[in-house]
C-alpha positions as CSV (number, residue, x, y, z in Angstrom):
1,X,-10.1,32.7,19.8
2,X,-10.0,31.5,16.0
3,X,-13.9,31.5,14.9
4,X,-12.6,28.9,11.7
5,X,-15.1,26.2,10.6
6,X,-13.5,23.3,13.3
7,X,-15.8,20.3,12.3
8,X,-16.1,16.6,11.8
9,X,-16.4,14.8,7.8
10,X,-17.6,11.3,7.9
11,X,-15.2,8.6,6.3
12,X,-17.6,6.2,4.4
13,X,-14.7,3.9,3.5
14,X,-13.8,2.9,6.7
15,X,-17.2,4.4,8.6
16,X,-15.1,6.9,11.1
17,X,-15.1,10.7,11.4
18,X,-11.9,13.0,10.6
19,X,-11.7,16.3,13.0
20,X,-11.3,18.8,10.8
21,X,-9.3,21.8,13.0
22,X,-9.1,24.8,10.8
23,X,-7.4,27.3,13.1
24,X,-4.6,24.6,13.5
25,X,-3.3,25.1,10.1
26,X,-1.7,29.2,11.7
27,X,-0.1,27.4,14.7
28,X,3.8,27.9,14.7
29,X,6.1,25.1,13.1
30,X,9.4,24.7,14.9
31,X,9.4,21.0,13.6
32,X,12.5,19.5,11.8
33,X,12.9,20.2,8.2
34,X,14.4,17.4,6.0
35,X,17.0,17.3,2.8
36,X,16.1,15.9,-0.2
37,X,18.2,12.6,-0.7
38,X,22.2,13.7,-1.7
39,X,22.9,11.1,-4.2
40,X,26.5,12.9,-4.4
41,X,27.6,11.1,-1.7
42,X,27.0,7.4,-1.9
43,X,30.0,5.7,-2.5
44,X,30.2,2.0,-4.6
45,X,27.0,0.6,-6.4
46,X,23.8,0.9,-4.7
47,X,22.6,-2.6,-3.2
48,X,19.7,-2.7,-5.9
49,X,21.3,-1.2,-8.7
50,X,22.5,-3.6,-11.8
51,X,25.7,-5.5,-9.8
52,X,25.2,-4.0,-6.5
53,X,25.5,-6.9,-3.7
54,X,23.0,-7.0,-1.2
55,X,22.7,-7.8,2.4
56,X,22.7,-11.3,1.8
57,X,26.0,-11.2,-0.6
58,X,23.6,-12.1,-3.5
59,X,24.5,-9.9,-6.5
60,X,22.0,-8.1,-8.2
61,X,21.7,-8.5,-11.8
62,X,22.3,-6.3,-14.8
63,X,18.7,-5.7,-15.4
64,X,18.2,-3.2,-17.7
65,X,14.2,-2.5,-17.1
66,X,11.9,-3.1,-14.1
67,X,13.4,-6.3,-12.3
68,X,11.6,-8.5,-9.7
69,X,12.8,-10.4,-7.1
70,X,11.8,-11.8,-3.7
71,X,12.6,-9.7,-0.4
72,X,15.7,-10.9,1.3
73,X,13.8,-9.7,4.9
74,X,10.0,-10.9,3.9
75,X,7.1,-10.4,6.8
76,X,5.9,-13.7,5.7
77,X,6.7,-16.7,3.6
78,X,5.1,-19.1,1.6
79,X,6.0,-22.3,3.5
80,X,3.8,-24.5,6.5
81,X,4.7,-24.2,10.1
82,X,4.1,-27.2,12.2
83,X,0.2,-27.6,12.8
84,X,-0.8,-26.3,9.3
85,X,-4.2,-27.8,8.7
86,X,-4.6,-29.9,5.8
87,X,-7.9,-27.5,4.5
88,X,-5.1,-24.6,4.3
89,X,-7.3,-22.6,6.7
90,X,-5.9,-20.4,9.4
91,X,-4.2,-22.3,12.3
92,X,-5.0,-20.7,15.5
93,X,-1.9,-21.3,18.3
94,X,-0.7,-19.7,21.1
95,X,1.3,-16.3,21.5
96,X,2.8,-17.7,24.8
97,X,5.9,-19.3,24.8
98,X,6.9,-21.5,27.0
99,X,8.5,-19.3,29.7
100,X,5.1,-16.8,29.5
101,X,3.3,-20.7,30.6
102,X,4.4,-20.7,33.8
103,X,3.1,-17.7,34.6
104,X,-0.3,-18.0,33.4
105,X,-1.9,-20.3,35.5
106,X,-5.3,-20.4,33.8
107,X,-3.8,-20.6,30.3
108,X,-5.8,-22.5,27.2
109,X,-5.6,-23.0,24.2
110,X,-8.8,-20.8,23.2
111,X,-7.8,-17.7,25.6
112,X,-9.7,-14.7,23.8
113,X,-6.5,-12.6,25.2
114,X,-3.3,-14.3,23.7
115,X,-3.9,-15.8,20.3
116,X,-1.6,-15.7,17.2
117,X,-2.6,-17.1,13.7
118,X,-0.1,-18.3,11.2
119,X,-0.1,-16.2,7.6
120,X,1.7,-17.5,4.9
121,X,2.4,-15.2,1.7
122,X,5.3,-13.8,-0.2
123,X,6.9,-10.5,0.1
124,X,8.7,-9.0,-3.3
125,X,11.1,-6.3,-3.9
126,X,10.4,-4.6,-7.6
127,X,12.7,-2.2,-9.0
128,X,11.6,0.3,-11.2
129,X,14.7,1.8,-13.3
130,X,18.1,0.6,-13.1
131,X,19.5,4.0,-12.4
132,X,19.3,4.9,-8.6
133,X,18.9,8.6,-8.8
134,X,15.8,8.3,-11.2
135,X,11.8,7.9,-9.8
136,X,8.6,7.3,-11.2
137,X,8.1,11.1,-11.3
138,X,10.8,11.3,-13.7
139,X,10.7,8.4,-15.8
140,X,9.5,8.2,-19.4
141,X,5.5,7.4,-19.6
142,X,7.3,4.0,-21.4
143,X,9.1,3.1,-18.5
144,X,6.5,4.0,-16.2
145,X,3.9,2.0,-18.3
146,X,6.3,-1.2,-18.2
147,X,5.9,-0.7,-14.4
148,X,2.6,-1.0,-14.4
149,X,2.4,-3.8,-16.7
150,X,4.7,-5.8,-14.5
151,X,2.0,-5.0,-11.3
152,X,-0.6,-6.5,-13.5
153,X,1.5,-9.4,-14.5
154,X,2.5,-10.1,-10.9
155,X,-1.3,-9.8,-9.7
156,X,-2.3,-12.3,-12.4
157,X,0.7,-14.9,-11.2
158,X,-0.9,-14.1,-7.4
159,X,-4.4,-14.0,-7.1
160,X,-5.1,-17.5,-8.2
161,X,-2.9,-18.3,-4.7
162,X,-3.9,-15.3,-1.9
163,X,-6.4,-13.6,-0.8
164,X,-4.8,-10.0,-0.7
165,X,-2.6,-8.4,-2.9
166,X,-0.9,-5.1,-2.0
167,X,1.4,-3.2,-3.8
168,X,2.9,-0.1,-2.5
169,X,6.0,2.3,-1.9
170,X,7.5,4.6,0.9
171,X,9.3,6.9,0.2
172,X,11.8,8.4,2.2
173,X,13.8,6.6,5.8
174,X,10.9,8.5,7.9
175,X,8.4,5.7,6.8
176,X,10.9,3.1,6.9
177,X,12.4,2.9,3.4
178,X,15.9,1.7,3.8
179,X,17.3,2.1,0.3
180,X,16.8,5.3,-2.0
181,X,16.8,3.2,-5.3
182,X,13.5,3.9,-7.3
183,X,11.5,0.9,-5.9
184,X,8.5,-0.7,-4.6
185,X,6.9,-3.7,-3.1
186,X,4.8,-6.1,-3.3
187,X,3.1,-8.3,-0.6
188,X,0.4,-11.2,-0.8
189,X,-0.8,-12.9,2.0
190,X,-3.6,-15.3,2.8
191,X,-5.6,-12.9,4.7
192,X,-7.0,-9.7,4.5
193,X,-5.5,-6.7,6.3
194,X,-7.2,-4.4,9.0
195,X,-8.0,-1.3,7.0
196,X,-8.7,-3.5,4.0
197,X,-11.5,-5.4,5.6
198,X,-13.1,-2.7,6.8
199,X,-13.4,-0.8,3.6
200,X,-14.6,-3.9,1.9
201,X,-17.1,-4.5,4.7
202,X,-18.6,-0.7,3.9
203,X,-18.0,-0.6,0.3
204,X,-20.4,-3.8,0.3
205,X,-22.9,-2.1,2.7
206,X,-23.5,0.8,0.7
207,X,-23.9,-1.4,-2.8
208,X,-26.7,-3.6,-1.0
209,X,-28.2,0.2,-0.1
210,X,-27.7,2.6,-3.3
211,X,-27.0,-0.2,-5.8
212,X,-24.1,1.8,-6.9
213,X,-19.9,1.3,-6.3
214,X,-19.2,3.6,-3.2
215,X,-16.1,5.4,-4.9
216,X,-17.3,5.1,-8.5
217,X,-20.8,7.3,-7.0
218,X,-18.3,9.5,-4.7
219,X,-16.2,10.5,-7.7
220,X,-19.5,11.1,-10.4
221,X,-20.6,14.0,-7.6
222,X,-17.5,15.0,-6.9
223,X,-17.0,15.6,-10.6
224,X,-20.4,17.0,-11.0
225,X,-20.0,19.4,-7.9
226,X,-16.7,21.4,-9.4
227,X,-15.8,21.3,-5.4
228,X,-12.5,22.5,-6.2
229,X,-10.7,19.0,-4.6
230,X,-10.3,17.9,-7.3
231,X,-6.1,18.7,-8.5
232,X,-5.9,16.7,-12.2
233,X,-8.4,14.8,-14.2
234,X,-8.3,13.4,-17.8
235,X,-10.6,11.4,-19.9
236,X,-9.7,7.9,-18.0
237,X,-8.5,9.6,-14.7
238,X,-9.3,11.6,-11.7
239,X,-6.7,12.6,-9.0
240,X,-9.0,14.5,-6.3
241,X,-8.2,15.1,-2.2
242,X,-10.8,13.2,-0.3
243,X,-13.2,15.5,1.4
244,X,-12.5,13.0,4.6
245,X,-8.8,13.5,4.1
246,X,-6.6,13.5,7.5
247,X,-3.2,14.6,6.1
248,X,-2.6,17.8,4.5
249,X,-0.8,16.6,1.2
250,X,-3.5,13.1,0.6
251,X,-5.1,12.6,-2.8
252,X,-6.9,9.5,-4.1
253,X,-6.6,8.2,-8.0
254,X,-9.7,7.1,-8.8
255,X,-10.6,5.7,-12.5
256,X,-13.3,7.6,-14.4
257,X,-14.9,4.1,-14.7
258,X,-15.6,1.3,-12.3
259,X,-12.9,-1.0,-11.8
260,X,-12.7,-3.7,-9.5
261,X,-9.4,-4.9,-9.7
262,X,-5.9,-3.8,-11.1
263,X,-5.5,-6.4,-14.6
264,X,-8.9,-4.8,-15.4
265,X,-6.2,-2.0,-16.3
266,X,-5.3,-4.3,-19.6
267,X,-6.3,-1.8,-22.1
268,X,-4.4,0.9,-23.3
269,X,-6.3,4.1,-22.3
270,X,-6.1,2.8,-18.4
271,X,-2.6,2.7,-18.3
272,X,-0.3,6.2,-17.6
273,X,-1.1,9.0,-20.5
């Protein structure tokens, strides 16, 4: 039997505990091992390329830097559904439809067990380089710094409207990304996510305790430790693996200052060096 250091770490960002299984890391893999993306292969323009035609016949056009536009297949849009209360808040209505009535007797209006609320938001598509077969890894730190002006831009436009504001990519059709073209997204919505409420909720806890940011304290003794997490680390940046982390490739970027918010980014040093 492995005697390995098999523990729990506490996760003060979402207040949870990570197993930590040592001995797991020897087990035999038999899994299934992937190719990288064969560009070779692909025939005609891809769909978010310059000219490529999308889904919806709409031609995509011959953008020549990072390029905007609004999802063809967004979670949520921006417009009303019936019932939309005046005050914009939430509208609470029913998950049952009519056929699931009829078999809930006892069915109302504020049953704890079937409720739905209406969202309203806008989902975005942003492409980062024209060229299909390039990525942010290997783009130019000026086309990677455009990028991230045009996240800033975009959360400036946004915030004024919704609550939330994520921006994100996956990479690779495992995760769900259905076009290999060097691109992200963007989604705003008028209410805040699961994971995002909950880390909000502690981050606030431990300011009203320590009167300090959680992450900005995390990263000064993590810094001052040496604890060997941390992989990169210049004047303005950190790039560290959590000591909560769950997978085996996670790291966390982490400014060397507190920032709250991503158009706090405005000045020069903050953006990719």
């Amino acid at each position: 039997m492995s005697k390995k250091n098999n523990h729990r770490r506490y996760n003060p960002l979402l207040d949870e505990w990570v197993i930590v299984a040592e001995n797991r890391v020897s087990r035999p893999w038999q899994g299934a091992k992937t190719d990288p993306p064969s560009f070779s292969a692909t025939t005609g323009v891809n769909s978010l390329a310059p000219g490529g035609k999308r889904f919806n016949d709409v031609v995509t056009p011959a953008y020549e830097s990072t390029y905007v536009f609004e999802n063809d297949f967004p979670s949520f849009t921006d417009f009303p559904s019936e019932g939309r209360n005046d005050d914009k808040s939430p509208t609470i209505i029913s998950l049952l439809v009519s056929s699931d009535r009829d078999a809930y007797d006892d069915f109302s209006e504020d049953n704890e067990l079937f409720r739905q609320m209406e969202v309203r938001g806008v989902c975005r598509v942003i492409c980062y380089h024209p060229d299909t077969k390039q990525s942010i890894a290997t783009m130019s730190q000026e086309e990677v710094t455009k990028v991230v002006k045009v996240w800033i831009e975009q959360f400036q436009e946004l915030k004024q409207r919704y609550l939330w504001i994520q921006i994100f990519e996956n990479r690779g059709a495992a995760v769900g990304c259905s076009n290999a073209h060097p691109h992200g997204q963007l989604w705003a919505g008028d209410f805040l996510p699961n994971l995002p409420s909950r880390k909000d909720k502690c981050q606030r806890e431990y300011y009203a305790r320590r009167g300090l940011p959680l992450l900005f304290d995390y990263l000064q003794k993590e810094r001052a430790a040496n604890s060997g997490r941390i992989v990169l680390q210049n004047q303005h940046w950190t790039v560290l693996v959590p000591f909560w982390a769950v997978w085996p490739y996670e790291t966390m970027l982490l400014p060397n200052r507190h920032v709250q918010r991503i158009d706090e980014l405005q000045e020069v040093p903050f953006l990719p060096q």
